[in-house]
GUBA-230641 format. One record per residue (C-alpha): residue in one letter; chain; x, y, z; residue number from 0. Coordinates in steps of 0.5 Angstrom, whole numbers, plus 500, padded with zeros to 3 digits. Example, Ala and Ser with C-alpha at 12.3 -4.5 7.8 and 13.67 -1.06 7.14 Angstrom:
BEGIN
<atom><r>A</r><c>A</c><x>525</x><y>491</y><z>516</z><k>0</k></atom>
<atom><r>S</r><c>A</c><x>527</x><y>498</y><z>514</z><k>1</k></atom>
end
This chain:
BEGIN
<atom><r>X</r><c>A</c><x>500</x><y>500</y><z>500</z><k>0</k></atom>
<atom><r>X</r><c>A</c><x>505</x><y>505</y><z>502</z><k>1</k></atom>
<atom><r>X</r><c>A</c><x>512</x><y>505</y><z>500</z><k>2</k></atom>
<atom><r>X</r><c>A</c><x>518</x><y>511</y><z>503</z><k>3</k></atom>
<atom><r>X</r><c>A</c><x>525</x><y>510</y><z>499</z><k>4</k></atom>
<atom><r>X</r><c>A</c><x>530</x><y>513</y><z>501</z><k>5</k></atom>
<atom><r>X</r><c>A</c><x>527</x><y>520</y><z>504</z><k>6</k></atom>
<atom><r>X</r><c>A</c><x>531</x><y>526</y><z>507</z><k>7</k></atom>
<atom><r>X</r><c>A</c><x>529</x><y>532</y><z>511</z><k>8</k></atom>
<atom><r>X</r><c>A</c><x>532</x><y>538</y><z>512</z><k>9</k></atom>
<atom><r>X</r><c>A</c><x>531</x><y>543</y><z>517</z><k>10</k></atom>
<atom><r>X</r><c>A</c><x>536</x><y>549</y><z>517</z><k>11</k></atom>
<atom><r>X</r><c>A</c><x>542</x><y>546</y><z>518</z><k>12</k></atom>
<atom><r>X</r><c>A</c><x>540</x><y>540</y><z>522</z><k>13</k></atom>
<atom><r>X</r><c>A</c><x>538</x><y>533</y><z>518</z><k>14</k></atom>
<atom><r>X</r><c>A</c><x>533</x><y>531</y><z>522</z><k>15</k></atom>
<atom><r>X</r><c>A</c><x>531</x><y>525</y><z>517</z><k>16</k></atom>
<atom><r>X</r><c>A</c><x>537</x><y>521</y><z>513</z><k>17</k></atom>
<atom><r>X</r><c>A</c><x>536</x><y>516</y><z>508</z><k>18</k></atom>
<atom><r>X</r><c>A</c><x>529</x><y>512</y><z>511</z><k>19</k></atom>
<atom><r>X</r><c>A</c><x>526</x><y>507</y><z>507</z><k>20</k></atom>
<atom><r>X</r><c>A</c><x>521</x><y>501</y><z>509</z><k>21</k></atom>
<atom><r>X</r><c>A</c><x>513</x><y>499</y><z>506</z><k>22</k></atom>
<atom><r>X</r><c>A</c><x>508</x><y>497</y><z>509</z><k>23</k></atom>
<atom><r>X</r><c>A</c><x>503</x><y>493</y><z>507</z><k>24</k></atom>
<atom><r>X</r><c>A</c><x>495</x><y>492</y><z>506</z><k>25</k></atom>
<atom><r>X</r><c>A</c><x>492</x><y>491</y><z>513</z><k>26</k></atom>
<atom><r>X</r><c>A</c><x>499</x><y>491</y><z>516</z><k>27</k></atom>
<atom><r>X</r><c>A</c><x>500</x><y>495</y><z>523</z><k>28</k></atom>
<atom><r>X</r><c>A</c><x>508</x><y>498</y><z>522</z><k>29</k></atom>
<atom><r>X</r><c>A</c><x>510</x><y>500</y><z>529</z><k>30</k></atom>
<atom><r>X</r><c>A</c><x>516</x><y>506</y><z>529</z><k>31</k></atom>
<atom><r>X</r><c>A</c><x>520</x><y>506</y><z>535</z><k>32</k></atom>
<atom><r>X</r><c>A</c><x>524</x><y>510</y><z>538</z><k>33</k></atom>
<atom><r>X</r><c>A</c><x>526</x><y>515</y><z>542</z><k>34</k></atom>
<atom><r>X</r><c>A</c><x>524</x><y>522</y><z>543</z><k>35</k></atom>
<atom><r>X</r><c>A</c><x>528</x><y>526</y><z>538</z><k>36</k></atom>
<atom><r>X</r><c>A</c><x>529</x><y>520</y><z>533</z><k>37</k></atom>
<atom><r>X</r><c>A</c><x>525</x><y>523</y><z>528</z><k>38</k></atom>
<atom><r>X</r><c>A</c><x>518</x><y>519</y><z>528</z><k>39</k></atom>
<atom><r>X</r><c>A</c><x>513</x><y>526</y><z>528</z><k>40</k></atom>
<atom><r>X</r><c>A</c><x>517</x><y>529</y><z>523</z><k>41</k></atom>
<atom><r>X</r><c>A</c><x>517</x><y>522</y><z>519</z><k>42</k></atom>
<atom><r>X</r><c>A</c><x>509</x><y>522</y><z>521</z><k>43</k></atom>
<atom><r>X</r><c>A</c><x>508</x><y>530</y><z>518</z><k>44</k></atom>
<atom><r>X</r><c>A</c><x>512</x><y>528</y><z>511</z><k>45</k></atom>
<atom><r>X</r><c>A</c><x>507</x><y>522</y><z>510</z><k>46</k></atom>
<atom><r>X</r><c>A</c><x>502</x><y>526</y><z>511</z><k>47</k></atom>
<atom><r>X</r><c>A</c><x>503</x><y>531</y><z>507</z><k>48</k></atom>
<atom><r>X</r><c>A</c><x>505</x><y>537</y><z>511</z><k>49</k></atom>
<atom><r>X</r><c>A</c><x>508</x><y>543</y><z>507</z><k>50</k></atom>
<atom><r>X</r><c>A</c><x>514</x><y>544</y><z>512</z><k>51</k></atom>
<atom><r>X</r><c>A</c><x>516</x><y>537</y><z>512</z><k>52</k></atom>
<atom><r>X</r><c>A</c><x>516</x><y>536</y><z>505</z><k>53</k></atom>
<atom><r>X</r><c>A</c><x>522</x><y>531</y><z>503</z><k>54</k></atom>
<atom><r>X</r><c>A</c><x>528</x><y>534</y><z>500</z><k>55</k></atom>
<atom><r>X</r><c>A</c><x>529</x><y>528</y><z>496</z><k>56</k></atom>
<atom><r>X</r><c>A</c><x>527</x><y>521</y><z>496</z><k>57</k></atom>
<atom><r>X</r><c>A</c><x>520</x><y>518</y><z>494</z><k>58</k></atom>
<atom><r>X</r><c>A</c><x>513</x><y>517</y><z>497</z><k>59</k></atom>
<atom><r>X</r><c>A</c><x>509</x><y>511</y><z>493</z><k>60</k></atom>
<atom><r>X</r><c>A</c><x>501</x><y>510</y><z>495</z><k>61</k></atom>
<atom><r>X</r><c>A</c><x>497</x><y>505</y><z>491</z><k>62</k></atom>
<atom><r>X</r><c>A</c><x>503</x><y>505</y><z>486</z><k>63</k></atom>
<atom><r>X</r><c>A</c><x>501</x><y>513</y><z>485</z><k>64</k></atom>
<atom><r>X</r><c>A</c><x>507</x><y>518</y><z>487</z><k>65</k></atom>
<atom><r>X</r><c>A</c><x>505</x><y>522</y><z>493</z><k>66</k></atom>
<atom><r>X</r><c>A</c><x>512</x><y>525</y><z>494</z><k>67</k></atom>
<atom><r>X</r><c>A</c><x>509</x><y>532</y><z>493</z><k>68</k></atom>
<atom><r>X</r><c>A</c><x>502</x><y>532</y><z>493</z><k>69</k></atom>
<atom><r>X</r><c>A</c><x>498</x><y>536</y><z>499</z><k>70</k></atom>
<atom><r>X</r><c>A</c><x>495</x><y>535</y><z>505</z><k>71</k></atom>
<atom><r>X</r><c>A</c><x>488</x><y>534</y><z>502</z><k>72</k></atom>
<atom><r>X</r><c>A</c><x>489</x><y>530</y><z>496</z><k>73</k></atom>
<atom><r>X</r><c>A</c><x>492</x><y>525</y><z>501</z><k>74</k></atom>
<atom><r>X</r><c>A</c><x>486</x><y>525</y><z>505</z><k>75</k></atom>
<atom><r>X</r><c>A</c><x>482</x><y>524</y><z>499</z><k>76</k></atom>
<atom><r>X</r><c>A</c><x>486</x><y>518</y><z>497</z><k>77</k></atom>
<atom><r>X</r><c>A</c><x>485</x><y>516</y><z>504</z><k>78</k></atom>
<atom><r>X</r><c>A</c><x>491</x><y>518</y><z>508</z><k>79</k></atom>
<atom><r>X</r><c>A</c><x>489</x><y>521</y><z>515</z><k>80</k></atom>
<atom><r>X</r><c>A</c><x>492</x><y>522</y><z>522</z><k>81</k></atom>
<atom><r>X</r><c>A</c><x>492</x><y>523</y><z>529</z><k>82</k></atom>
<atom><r>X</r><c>A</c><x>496</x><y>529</y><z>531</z><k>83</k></atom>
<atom><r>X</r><c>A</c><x>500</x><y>531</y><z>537</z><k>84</k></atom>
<atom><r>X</r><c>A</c><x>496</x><y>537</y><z>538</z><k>85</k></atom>
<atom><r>X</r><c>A</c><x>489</x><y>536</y><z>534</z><k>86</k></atom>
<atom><r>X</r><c>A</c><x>485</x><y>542</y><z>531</z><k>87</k></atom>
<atom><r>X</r><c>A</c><x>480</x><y>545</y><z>537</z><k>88</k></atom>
<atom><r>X</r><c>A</c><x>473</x><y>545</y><z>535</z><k>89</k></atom>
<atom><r>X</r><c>A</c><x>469</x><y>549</y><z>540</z><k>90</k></atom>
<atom><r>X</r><c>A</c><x>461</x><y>547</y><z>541</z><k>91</k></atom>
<atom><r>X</r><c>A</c><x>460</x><y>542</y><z>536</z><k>92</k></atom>
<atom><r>X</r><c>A</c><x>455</x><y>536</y><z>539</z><k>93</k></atom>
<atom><r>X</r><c>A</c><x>459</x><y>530</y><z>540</z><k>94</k></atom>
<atom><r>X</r><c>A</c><x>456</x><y>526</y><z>535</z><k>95</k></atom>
<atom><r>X</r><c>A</c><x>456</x><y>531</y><z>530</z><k>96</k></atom>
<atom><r>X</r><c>A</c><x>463</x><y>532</y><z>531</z><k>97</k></atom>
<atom><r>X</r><c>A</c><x>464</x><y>524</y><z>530</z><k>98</k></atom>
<atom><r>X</r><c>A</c><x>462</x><y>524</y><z>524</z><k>99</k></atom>
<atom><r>X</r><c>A</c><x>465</x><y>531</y><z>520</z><k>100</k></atom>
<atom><r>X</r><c>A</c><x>470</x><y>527</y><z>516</z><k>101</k></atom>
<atom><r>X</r><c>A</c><x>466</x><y>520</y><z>515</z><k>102</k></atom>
<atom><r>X</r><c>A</c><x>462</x><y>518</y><z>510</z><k>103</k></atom>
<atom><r>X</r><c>A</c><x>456</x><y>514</y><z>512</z><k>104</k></atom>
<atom><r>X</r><c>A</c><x>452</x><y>518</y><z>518</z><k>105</k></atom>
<atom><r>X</r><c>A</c><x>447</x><y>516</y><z>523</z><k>106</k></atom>
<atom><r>X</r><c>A</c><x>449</x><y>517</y><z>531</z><k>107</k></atom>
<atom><r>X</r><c>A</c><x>449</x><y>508</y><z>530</z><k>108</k></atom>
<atom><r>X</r><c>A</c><x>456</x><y>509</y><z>527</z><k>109</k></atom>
<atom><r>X</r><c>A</c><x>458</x><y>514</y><z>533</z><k>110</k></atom>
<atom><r>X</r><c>A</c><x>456</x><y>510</y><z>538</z><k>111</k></atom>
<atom><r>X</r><c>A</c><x>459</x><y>505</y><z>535</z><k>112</k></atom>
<atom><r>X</r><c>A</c><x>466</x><y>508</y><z>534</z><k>113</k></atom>
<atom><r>X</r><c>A</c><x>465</x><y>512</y><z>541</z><k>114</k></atom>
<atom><r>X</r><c>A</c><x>465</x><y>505</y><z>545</z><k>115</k></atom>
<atom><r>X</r><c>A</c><x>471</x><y>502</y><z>541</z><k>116</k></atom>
<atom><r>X</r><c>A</c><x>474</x><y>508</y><z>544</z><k>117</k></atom>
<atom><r>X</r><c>A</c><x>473</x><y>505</y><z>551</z><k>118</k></atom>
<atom><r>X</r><c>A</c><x>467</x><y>510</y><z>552</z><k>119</k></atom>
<atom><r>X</r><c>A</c><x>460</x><y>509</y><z>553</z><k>120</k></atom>
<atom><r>X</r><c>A</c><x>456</x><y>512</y><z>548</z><k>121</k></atom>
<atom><r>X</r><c>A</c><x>451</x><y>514</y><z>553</z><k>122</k></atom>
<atom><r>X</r><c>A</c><x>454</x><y>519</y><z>557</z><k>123</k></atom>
<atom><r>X</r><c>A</c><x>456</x><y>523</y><z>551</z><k>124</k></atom>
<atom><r>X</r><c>A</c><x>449</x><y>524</y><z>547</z><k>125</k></atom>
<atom><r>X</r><c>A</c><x>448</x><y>530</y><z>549</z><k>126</k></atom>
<atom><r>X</r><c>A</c><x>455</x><y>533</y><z>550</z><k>127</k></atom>
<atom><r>X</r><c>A</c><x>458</x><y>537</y><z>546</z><k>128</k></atom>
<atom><r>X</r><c>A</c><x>467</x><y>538</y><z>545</z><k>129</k></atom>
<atom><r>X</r><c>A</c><x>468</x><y>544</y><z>549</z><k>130</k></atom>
<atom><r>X</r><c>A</c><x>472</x><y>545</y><z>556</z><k>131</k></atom>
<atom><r>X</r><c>A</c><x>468</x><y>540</y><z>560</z><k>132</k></atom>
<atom><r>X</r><c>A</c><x>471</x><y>534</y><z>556</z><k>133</k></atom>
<atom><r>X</r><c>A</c><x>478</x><y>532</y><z>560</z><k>134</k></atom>
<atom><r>X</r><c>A</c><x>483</x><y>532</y><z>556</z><k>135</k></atom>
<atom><r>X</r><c>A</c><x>483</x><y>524</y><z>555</z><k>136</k></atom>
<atom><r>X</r><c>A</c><x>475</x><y>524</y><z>553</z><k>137</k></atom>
<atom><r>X</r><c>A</c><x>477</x><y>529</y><z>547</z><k>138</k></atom>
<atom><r>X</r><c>A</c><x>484</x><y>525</y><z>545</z><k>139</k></atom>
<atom><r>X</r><c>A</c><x>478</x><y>519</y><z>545</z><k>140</k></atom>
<atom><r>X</r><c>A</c><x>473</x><y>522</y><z>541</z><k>141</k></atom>
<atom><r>X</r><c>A</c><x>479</x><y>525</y><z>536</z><k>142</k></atom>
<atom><r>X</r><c>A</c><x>480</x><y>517</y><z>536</z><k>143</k></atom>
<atom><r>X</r><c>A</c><x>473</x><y>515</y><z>535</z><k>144</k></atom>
<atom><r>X</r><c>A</c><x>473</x><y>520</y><z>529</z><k>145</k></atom>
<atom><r>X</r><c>A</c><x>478</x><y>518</y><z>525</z><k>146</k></atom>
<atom><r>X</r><c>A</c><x>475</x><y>511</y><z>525</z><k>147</k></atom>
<atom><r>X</r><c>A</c><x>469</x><y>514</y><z>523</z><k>148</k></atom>
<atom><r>X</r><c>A</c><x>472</x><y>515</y><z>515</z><k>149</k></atom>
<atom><r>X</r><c>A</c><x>475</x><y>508</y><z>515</z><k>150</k></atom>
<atom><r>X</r><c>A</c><x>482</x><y>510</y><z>513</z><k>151</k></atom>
<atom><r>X</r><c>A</c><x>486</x><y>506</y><z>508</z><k>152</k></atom>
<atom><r>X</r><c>A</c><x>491</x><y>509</y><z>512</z><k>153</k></atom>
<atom><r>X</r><c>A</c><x>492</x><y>511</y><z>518</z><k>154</k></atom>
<atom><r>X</r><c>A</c><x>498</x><y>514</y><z>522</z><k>155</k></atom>
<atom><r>X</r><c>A</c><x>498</x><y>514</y><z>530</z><k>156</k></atom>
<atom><r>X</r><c>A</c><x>503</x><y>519</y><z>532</z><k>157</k></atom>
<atom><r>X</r><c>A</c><x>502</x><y>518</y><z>540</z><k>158</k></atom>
<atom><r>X</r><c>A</c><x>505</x><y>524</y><z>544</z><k>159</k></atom>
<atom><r>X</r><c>A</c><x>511</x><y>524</y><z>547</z><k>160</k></atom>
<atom><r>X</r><c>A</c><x>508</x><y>525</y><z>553</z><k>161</k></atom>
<atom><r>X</r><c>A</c><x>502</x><y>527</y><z>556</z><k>162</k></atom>
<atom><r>X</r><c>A</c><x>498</x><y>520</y><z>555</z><k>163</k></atom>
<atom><r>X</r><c>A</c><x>495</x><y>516</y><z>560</z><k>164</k></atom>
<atom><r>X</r><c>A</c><x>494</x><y>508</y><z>560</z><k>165</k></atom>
<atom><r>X</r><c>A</c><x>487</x><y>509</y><z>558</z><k>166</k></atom>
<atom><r>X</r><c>A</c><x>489</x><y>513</y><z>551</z><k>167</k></atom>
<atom><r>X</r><c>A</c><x>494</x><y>509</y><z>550</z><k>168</k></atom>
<atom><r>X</r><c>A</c><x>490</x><y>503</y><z>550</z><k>169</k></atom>
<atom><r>X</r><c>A</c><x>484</x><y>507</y><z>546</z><k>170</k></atom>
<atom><r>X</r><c>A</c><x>491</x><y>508</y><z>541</z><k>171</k></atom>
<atom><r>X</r><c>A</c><x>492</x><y>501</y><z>540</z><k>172</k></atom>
<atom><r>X</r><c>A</c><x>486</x><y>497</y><z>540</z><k>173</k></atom>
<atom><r>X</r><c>A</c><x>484</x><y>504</y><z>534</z><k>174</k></atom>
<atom><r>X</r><c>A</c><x>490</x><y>501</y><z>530</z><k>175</k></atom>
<atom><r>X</r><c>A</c><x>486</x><y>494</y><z>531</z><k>176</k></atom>
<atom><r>X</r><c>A</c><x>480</x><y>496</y><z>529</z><k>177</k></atom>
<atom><r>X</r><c>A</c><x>482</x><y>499</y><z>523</z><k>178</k></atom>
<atom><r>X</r><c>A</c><x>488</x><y>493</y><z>521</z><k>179</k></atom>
<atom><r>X</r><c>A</c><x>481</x><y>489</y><z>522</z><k>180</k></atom>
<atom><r>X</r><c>A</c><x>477</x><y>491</y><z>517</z><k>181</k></atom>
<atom><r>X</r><c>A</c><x>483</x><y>491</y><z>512</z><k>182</k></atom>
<atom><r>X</r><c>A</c><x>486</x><y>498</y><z>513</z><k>183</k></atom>
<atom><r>X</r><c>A</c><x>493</x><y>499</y><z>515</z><k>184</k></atom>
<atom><r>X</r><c>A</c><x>497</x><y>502</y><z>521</z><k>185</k></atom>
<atom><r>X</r><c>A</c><x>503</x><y>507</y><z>521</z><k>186</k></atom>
<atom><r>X</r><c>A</c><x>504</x><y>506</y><z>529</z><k>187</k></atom>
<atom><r>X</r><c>A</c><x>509</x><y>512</y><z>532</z><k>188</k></atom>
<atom><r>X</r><c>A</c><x>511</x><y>510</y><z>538</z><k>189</k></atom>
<atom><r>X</r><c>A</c><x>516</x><y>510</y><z>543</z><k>190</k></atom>
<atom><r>X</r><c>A</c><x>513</x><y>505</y><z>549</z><k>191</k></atom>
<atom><r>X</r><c>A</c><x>515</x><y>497</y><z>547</z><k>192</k></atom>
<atom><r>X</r><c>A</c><x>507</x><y>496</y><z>550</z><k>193</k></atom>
<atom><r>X</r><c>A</c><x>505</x><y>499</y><z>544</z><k>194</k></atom>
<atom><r>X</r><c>A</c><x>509</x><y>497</y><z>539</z><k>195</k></atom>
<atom><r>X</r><c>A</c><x>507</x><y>490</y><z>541</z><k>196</k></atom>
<atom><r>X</r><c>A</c><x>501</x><y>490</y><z>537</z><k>197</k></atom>
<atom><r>X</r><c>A</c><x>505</x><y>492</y><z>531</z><k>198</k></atom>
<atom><r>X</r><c>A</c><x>507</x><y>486</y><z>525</z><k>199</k></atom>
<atom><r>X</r><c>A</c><x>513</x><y>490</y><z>524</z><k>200</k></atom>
<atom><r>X</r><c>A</c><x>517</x><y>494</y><z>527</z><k>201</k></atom>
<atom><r>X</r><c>A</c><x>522</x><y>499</y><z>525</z><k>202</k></atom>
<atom><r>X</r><c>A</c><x>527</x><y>502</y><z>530</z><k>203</k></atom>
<atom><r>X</r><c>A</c><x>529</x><y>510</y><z>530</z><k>204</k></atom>
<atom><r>X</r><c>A</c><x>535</x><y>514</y><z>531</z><k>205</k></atom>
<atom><r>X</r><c>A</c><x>538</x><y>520</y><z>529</z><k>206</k></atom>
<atom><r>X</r><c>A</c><x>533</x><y>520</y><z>524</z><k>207</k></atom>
<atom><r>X</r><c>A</c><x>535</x><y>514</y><z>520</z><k>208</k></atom>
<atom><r>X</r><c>A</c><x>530</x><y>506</y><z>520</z><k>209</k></atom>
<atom><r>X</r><c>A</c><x>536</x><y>503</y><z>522</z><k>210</k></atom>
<atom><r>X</r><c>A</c><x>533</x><y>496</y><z>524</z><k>211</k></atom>
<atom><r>X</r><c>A</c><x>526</x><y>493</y><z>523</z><k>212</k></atom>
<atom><r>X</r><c>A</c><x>524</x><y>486</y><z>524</z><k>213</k></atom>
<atom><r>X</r><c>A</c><x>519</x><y>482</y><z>529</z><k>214</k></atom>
<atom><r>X</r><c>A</c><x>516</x><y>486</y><z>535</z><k>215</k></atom>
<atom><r>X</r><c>A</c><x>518</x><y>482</y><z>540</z><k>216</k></atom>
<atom><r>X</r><c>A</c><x>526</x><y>482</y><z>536</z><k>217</k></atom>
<atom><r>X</r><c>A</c><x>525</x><y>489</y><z>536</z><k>218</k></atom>
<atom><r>X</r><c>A</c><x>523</x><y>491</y><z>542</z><k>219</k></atom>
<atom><r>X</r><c>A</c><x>529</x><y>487</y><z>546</z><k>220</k></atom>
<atom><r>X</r><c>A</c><x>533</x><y>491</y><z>542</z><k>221</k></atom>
<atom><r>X</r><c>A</c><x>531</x><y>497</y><z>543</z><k>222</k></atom>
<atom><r>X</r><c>A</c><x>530</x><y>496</y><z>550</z><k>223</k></atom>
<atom><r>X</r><c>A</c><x>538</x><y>493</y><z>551</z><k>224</k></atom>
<atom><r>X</r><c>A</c><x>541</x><y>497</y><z>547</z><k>225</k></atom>
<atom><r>X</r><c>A</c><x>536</x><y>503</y><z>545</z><k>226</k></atom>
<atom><r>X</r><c>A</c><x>535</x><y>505</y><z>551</z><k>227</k></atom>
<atom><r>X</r><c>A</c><x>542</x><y>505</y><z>555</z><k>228</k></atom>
<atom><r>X</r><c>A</c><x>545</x><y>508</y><z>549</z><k>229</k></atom>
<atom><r>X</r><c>A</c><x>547</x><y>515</y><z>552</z><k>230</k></atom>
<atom><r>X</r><c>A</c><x>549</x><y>519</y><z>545</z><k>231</k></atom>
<atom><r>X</r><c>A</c><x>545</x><y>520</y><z>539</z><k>232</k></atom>
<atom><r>X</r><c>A</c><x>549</x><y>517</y><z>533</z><k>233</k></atom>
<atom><r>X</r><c>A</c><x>549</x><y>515</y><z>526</z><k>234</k></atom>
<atom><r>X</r><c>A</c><x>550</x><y>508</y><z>525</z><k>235</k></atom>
<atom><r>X</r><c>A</c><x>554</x><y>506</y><z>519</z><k>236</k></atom>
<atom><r>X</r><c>A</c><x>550</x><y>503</y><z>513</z><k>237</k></atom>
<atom><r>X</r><c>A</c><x>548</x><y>495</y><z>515</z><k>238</k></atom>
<atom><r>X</r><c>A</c><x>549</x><y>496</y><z>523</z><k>239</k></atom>
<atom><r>X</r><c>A</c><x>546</x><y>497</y><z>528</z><k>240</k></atom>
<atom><r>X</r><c>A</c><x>550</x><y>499</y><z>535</z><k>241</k></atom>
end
């Protein structure tokens, strides 16, 4: 579905992503991980199409079509969507409604069923709208449910750095099993081994390069034994991880 070849990004002086390149199937859940500062939001604005990430070179490949330059909102057409760190505030709106602005099919049924995905109870929120009275944990999982309202082809999950309770965490997750189970595919950016456990493959980040990927559970061992001591970012050379 989606092929990265060897893309780069520049920003100022600074080369935040080197070279990356990976796949990812349909209905396959790529986990990114590493940690913070590796590029993995920088990498999820550049799959998403967001201007100021637009790749120095490199190619971007969607259904066998060329996305390297498209904008935002092609790629939303094509059915290419994102959970942001900091998502769009929208004052007022019912819950319901605001569920359902980006899918479709409506009817407060496919809400509703979407809200409970997301770990909440549909009932409880019925009458209420997105505005100041909603915890930050209940608007992350509304935004959560609405993003499964499209049914996405694609769908990138950049999961904050920090910031986000077990609860969240775990709406994040079973979100990309929900879209895996009905044949969408998963880019899941992370930096917690729990998350990445879901994942049919997992790519490990540092100092903007995918320098390893393979089993989760292979993965998630490196990172955790040689990843996380590690006390400098470095490039690897070119066929080594160290």
């Amino acid at each position: 579905m989606l092929t990265v070849e060897n893309i780069s990004i520049k920003r100022g002086d600074k080369q935040i992503i080197q070279n990356v390149s990976f796949s990812v199937s349909d209905g396959e859940i790529l986990g990114i991980l590493g940690p913070n500062g590796a590029g993995k939001s920088t990498l999820a604005y550049a799959l998403m199409g967001s201007a100021e990430y637009s790749p120095d070179s490199g190619k971007l490949t969607f259904d066998g079509r060329d996305i390297t330059k498209m904008p935002i909102d092609e790629r939303a057409r094509l059915g290419i969507t994102m959970v942001w760190q900091e998502p769009a505030r929208f004052e007022g709106i019912p819950v319901m409604d605001y569920i359902l602005l980006g899918s479709k099919t409506k009817g407060e049924g496919l809400a509703a069923d979407c809200l409970e995905k997301m770990r909440l109870s549909s009932c409880d929120y019925t009458n209420r709208q997105v505005d100041r009275t909603l915890s930050g944990g209940e608007r992350k999982k509304v935004e959560l449910a609405s993003l499964l309202a499209m049914r996405p082809k694609l769908a990138i999950l950049d999961e904050p750095d920090s910031g986000i309770d077990m609860l969240s965490q775990d709406a994040i997750t079973g979100l990309a099993k929900d879209i895996k189970g009905y044949g969408g595919s998963v880019v899941l950016i992370t930096h917690e081994e729990d998350v990445a456990k879901i994942a049919d493959r997992v790519a490990l980040m540092c100092a903007g390069l995918a320098f390893k990927v393979g089993r989760p559970d292979e993965m998630i061992d490196y990172y955790k034994n040689k990843c996380k001591p590690c006390p400098t970012k470095h490039y690897p050379a070119k066929g080594e991880a160290k």
